[in-house]
One Martini backbone bead per residue (centre of mass of N, CA, C, O) as a GRO file, in nm:
protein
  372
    1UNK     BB    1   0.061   0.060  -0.025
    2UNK     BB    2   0.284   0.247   0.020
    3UNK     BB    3   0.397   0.252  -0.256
    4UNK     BB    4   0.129   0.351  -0.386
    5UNK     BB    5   0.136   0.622  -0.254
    6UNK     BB    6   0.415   0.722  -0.397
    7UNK     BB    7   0.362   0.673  -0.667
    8UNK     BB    8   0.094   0.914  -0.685
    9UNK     BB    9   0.310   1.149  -0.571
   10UNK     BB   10   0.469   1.111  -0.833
   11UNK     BB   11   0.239   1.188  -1.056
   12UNK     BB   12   0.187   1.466  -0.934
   13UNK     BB   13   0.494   1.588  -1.020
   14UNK     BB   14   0.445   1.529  -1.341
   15UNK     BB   15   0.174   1.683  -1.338
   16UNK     BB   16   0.212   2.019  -1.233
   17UNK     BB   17   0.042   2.153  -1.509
   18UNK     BB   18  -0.182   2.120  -1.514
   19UNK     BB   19  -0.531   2.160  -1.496
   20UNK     BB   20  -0.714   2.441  -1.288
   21UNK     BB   21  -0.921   2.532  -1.036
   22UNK     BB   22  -1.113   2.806  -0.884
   23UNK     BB   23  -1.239   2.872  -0.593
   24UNK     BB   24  -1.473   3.089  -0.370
   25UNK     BB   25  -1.490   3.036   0.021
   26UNK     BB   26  -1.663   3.218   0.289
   27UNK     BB   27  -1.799   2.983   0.493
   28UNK     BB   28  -1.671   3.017   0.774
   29UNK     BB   29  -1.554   3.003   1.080
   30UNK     BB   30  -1.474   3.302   1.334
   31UNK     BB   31  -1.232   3.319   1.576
   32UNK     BB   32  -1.095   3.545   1.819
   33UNK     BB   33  -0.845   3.450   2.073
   34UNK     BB   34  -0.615   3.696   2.008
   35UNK     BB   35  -0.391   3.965   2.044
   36UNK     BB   36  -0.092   4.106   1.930
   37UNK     BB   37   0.247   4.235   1.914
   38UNK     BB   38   0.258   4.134   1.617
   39UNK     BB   39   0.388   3.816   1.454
   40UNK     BB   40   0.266   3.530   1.420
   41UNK     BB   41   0.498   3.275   1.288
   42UNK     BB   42   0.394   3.043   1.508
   43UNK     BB   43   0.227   2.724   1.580
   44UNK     BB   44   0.216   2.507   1.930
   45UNK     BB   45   0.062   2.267   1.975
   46UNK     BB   46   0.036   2.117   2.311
   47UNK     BB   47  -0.309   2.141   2.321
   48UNK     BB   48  -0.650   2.206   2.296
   49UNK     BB   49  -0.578   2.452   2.533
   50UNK     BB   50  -0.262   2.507   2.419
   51UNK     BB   51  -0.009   2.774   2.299
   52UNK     BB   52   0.246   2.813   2.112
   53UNK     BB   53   0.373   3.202   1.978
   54UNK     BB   54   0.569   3.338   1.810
   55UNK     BB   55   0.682   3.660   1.755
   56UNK     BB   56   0.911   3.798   1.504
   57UNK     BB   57   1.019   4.044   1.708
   58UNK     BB   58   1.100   3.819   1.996
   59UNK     BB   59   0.824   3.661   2.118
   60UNK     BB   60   0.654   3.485   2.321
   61UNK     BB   61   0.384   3.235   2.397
   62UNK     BB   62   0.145   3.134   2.610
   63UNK     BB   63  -0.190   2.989   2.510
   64UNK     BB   64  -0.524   3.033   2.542
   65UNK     BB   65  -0.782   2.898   2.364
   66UNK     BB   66  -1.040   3.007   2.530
   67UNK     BB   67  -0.930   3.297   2.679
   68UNK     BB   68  -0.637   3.418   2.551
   69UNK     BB   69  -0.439   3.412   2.757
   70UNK     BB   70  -0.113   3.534   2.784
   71UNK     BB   71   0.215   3.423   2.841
   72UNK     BB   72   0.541   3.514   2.898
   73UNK     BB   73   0.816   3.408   2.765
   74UNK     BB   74   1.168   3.289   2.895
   75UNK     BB   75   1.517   3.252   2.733
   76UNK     BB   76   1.589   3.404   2.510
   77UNK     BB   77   1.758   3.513   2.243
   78UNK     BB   78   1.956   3.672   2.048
   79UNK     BB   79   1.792   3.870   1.771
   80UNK     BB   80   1.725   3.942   1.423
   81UNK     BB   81   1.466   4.141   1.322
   82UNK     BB   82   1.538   4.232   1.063
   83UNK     BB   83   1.325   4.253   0.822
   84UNK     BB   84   1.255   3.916   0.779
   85UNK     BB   85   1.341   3.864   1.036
   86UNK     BB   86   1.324   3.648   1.342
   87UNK     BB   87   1.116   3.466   1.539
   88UNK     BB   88   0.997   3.214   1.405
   89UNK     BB   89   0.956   2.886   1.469
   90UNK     BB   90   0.756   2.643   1.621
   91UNK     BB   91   0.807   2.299   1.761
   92UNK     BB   92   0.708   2.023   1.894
   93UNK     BB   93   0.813   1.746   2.024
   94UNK     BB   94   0.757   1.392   2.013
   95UNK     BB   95   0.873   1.405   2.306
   96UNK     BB   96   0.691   1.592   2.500
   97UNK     BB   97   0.592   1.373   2.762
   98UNK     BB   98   0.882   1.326   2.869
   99UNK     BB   99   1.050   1.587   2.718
  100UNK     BB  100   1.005   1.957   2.688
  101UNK     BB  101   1.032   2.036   2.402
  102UNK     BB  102   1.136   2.313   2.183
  103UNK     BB  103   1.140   2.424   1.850
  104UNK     BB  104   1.365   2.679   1.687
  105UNK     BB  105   1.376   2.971   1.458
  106UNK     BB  106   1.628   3.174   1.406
  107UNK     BB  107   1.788   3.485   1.397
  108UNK     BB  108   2.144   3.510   1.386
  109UNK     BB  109   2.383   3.736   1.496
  110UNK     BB  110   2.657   3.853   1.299
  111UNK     BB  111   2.940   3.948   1.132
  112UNK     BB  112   2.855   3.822   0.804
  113UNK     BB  113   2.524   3.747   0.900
  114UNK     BB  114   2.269   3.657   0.922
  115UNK     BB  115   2.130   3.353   1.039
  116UNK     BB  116   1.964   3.015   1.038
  117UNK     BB  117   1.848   2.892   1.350
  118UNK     BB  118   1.862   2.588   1.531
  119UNK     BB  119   1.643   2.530   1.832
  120UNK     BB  120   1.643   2.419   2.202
  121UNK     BB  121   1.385   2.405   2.455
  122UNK     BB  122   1.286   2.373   2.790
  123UNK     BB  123   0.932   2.361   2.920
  124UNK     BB  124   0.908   2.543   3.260
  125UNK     BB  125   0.624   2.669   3.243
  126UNK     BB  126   0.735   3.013   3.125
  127UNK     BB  127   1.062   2.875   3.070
  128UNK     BB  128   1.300   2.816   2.832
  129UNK     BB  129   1.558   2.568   2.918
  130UNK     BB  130   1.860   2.499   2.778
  131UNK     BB  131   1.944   2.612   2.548
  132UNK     BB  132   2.011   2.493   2.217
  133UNK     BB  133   2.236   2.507   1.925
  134UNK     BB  134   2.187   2.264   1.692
  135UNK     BB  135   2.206   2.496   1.419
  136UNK     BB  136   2.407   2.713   1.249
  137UNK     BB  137   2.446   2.841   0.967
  138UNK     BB  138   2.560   2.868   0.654
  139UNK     BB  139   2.376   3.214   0.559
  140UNK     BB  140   2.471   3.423   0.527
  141UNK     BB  141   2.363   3.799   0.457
  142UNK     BB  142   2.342   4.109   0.365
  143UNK     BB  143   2.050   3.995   0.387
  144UNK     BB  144   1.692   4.043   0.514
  145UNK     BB  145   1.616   3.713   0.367
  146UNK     BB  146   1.549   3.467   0.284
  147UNK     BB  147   1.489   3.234   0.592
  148UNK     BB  148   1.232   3.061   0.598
  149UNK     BB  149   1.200   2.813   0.907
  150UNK     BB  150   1.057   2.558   0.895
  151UNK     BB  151   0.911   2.291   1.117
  152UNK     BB  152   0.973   1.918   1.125
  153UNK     BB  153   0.859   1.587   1.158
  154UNK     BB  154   0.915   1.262   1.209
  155UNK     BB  155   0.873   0.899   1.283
  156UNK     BB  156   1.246   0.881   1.307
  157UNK     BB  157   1.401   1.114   1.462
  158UNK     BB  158   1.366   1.383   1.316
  159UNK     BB  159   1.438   1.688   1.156
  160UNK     BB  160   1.346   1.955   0.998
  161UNK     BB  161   1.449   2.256   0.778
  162UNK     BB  162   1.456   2.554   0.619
  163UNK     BB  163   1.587   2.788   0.380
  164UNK     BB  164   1.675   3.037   0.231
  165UNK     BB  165   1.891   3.190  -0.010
  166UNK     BB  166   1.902   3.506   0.107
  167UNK     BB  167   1.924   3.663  -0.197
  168UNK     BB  168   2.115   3.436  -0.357
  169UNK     BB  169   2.062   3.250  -0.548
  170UNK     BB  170   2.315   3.037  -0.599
  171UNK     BB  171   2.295   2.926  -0.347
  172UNK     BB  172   2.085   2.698  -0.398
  173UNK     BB  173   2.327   2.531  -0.599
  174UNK     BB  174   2.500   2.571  -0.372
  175UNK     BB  175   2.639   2.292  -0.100
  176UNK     BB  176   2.849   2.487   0.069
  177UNK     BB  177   2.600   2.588   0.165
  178UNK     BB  178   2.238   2.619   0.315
  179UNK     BB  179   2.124   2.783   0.131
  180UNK     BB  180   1.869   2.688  -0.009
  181UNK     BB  181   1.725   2.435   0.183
  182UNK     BB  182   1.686   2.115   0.351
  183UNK     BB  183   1.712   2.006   0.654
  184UNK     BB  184   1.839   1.712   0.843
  185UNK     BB  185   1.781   1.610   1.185
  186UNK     BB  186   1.848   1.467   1.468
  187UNK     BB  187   1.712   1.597   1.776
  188UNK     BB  188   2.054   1.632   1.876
  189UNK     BB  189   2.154   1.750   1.568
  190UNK     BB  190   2.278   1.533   1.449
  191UNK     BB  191   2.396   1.384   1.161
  192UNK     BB  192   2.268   1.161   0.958
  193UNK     BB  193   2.374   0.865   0.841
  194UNK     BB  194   2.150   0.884   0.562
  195UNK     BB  195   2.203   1.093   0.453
  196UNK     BB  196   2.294   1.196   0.122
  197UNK     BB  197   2.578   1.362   0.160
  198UNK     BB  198   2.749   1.245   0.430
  199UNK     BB  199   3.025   1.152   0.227
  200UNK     BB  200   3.038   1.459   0.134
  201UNK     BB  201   3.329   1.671   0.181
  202UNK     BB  202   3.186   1.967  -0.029
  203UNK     BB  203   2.896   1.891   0.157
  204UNK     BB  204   2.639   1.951   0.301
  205UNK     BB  205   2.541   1.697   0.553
  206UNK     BB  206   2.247   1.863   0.635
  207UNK     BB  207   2.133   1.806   0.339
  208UNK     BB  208   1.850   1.704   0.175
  209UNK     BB  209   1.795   1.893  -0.045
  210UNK     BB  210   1.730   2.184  -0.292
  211UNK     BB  211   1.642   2.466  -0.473
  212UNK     BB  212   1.549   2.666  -0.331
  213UNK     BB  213   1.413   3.016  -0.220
  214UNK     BB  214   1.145   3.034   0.008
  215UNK     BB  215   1.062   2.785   0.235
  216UNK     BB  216   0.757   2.828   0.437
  217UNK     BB  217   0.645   2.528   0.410
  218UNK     BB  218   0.608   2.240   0.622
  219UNK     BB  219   0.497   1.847   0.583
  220UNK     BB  220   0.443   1.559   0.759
  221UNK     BB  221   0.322   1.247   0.627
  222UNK     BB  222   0.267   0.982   0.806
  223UNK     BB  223   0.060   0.796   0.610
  224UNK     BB  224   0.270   0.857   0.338
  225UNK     BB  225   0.591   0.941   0.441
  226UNK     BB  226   0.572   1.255   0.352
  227UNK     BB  227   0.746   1.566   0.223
  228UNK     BB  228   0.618   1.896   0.223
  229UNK     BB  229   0.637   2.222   0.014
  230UNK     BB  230   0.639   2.550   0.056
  231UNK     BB  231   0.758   2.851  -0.211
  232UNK     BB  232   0.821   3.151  -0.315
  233UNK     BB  233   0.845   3.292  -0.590
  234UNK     BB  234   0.839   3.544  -0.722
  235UNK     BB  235   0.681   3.626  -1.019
  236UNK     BB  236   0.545   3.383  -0.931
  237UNK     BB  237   0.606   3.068  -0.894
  238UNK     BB  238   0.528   2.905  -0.683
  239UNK     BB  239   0.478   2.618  -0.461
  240UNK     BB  240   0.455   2.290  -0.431
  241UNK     BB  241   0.632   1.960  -0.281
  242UNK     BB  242   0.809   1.694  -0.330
  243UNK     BB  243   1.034   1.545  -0.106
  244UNK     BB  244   1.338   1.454  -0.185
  245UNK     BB  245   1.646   1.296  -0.116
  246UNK     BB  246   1.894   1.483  -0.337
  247UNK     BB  247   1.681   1.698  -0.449
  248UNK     BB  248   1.654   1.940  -0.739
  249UNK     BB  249   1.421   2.266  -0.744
  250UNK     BB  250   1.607   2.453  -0.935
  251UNK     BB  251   1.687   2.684  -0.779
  252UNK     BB  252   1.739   2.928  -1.083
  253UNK     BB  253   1.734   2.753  -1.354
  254UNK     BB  254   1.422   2.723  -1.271
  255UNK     BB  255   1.090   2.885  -1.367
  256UNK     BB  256   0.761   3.048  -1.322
  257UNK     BB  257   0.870   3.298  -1.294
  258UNK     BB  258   0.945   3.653  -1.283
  259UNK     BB  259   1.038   3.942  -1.294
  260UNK     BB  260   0.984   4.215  -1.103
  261UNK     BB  261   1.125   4.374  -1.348
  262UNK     BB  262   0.904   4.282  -1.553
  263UNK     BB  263   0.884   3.992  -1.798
  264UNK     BB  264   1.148   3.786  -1.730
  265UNK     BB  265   1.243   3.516  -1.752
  266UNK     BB  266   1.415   3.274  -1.526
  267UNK     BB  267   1.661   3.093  -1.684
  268UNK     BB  268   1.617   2.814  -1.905
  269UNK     BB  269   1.295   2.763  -1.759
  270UNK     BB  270   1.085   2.512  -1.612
  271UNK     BB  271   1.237   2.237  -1.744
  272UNK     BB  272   1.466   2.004  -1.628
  273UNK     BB  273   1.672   1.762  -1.618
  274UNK     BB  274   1.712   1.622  -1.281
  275UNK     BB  275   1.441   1.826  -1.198
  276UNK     BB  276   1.225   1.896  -0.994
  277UNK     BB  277   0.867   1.890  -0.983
  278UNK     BB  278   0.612   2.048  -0.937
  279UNK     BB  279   0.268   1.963  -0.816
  280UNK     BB  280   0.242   2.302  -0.760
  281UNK     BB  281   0.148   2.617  -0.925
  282UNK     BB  282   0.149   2.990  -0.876
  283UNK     BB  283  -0.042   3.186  -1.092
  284UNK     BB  284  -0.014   3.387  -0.942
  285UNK     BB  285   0.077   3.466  -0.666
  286UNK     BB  286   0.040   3.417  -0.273
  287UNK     BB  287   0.255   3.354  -0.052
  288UNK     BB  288   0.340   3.104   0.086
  289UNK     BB  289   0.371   3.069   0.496
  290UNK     BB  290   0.245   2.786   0.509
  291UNK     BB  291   0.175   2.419   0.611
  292UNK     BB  292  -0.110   2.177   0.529
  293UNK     BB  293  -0.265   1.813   0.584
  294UNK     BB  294  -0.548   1.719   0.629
  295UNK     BB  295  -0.676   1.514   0.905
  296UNK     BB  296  -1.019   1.565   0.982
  297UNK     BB  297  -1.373   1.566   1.131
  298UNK     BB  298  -1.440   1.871   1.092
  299UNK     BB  299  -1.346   1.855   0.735
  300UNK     BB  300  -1.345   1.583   0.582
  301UNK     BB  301  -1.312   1.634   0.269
  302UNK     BB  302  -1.060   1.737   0.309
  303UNK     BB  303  -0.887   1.480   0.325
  304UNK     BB  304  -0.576   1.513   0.146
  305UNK     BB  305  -0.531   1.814   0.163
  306UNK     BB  306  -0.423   2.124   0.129
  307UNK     BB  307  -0.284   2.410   0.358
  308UNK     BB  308  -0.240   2.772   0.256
  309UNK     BB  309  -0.085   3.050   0.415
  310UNK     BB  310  -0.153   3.380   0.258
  311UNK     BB  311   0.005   3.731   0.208
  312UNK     BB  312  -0.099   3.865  -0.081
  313UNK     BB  313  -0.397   3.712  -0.136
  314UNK     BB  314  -0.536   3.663   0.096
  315UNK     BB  315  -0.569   3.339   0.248
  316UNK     BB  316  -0.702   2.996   0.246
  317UNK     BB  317  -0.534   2.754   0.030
  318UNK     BB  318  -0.684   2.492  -0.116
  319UNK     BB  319  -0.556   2.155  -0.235
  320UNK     BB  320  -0.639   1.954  -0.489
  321UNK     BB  321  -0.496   1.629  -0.580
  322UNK     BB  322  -0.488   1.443  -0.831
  323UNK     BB  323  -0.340   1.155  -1.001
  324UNK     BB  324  -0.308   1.301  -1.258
  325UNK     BB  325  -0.257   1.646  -1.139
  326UNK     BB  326  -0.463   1.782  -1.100
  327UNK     BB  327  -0.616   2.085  -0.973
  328UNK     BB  328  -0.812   2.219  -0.677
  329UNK     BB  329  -0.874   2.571  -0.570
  330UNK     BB  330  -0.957   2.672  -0.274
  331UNK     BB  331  -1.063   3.010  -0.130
  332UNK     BB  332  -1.022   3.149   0.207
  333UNK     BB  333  -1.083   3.457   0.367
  334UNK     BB  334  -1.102   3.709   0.191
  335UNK     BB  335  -1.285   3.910   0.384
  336UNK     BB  336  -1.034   3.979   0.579
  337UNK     BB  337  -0.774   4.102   0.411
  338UNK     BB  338  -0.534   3.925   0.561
  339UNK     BB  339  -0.240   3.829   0.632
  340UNK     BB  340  -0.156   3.473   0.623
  341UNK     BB  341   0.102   3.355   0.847
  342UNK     BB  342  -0.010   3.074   0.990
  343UNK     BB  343  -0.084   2.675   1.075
  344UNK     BB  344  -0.311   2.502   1.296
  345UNK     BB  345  -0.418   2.151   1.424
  346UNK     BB  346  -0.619   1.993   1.592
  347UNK     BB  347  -0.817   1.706   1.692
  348UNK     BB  348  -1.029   1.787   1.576
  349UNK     BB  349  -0.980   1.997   1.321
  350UNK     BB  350  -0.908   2.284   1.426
  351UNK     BB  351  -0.816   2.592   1.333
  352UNK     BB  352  -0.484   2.809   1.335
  353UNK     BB  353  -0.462   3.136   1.252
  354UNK     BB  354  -0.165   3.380   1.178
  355UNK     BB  355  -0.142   3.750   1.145
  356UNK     BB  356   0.011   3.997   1.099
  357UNK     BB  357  -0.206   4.181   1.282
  358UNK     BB  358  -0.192   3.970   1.541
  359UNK     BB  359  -0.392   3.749   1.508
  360UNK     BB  360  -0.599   3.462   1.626
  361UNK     BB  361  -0.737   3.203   1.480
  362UNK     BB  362  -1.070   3.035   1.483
  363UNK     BB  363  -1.163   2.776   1.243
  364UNK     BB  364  -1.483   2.655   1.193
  365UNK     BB  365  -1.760   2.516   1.096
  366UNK     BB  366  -2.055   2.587   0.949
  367UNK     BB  367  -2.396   2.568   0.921
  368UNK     BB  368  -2.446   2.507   0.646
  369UNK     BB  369  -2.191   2.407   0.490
  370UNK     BB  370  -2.040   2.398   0.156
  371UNK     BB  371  -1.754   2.207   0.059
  372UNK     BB  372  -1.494   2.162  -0.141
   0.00000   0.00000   0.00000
């Protein structure tokens, strides 16, 4: 059966242009759970009564999902949040019932430029405890820009995470150093036995991935062993992505996007052998910054759809891939006008979802929806 699902899997890749439709549905319920001072840049829910919420410009919160209340988290580090950069993504340890640790993604200020950095520290009441930078990317750049950022778990002891180009094209395709890559490391950091790169002395052994742009939405689908990503394009050329290890993702070389300045297409085309194909591209762009599959009784017909909140065309973007490559691509809270930038669902079915103006919103189905 696993099989079965990877060929379907690599199907929709190999189909990635097929033709597509768009519908808009504004008809969820949305209940507003709390506001920040700042951009929720991540939510990991603890359960379904309280989430860690990092919020960009450098702070973080415990958040009652009921009442709204926030405690601020102490214990974080120096963070660099000019431009792009600041405290990016948390997520929970798989065995966080164990022992509480925390995942956190944030921008390390050094002397060559900010770097994408992974980091853990366990959650002791309301203080961060024993912080450790896990990975400190070699990702320098005088821009401040294209961090990537997000973090998930495999079911088999590892952690990924995304990292932007960092504004340097070339970088994505230059192994020697992480930026523009998918990075996967065991839970304590060191680099897996398996990785693909593993045995090669010229090139960054904690890449999974590469020729990334800059992916900001990750992942990992336990049902069907797969992990998936979604990536801003420049002017077009978004993308969702099926990821294989030791795969290169194009950028620059291969793009459905444009330069920002005029209509000049970027690199060689759209494809070219050797690189894979995305599963989904949008054109227009729509800036996706977080992703995930849903899974859930809340929505069943969504299941095994994925859903991306969008901060250029401001919505919530759910697409439907079929094993042809079709796919249908239904757009919900366009009504709401706001930069969606994180998403978590918890047990039940129920999204939440993190907005530029600092809102925290709970999602759930209106009564005499029909869901596309």
């Amino acid at each position: 059966m696993k099989n079965w699902i990877l060929f379907l899997a690599s199907l929709m890749v190999l189909n990635a242009n097929a033709s597509n439709a768009v519908i808009v549905d504004d008809s969820l319920n949305i209940k507003q759970v709390t506001q920040f001072d700042g951009t929720p840049w991540g939510i990991a829910l603890l359960n379904d009564q309280e989430a860690i919420v990092t919020i960009q410009k450098g702070d973080a919160y415990r958040v009652n999902l009921t009442s709204g209340e926030k405690q601020p988290l102490t214990g974080l580090p120096n963070i660099d949040s000019k431009g792009q950069g600041g405290l990016l993504d948390v997520a929970k340890s798989p065995e966080f019932d164990k022992q509480a640790w925390l995942y956190f993604t944030y921008v390390k200020p050094s002397a060559e430029g900010s770097r994408t950095t992974l980091a853990r520290a366990l959650l002791v009441n309301n203080d961060l405890t024993q912080w450790e930078d896990l990975l400190v990317t070699e990702s320098a750049s005088p821009y401040t820009k294209h961090y990537g950022g997000r973090i998930v778990f495999d079911d088999k002891g590892h952690v990924f995470f995304s990292i932007g180009d960092r504004g340097v094209r070339e970088n994505a395709q230059d192994l020697t150093n992480h930026a523009g890559s998918i990075i996967r490391l065991s839970l304590n950091g060191q680099v897996p036995a398996d990785n693909p790169f593993v045995s090669h002395a010229n090139i960054k052994n904690e890449i999974w991935s590469y020729g990334h742009r800059n992916p900001q939405g990750l992942f990992y689908d336990q049902n069907t062993q797969t992990l998936w990503s979604n990536e801003h394009g420049p002017k077009g050329g978004d993308e969702i992505n099926l990821i294989r290890p030791a795969a290169n993702y194009g950028w620059p070389i291969v793009s459905y996007g444009k330069e920002y300045s005029g209509a000049a297409s970027i690199g060689e085309g759209t494809t070219k052998d050797g690189i894979d194909n995305p599963a989904k591209v949008f054109i227009p762009s729509i800036a996706p910054s977080s992703l995930l599959r849903y899974q859930g009784m809340l929505f069943s017909n969504w299941n095994g759809d994925f859903l991306s909140t969008a901060l250029a065309l401001r919505h919530l973007n759910k697409v439907k891939i079929a094993t042809d490559g079709k796919t249908t691509e239904t757009r919900y809270l366009e009504n709401l006008a706001e930069r969606l930038r994180s998403i978590a669902q918890d047990s039940k079915g129920a999204l939440y979802i993190g907005t530029d103006s600092g809102k925290l919103l709970k999602i759930t189905l209106a009564v005499q929806t029909s869901l596309q």
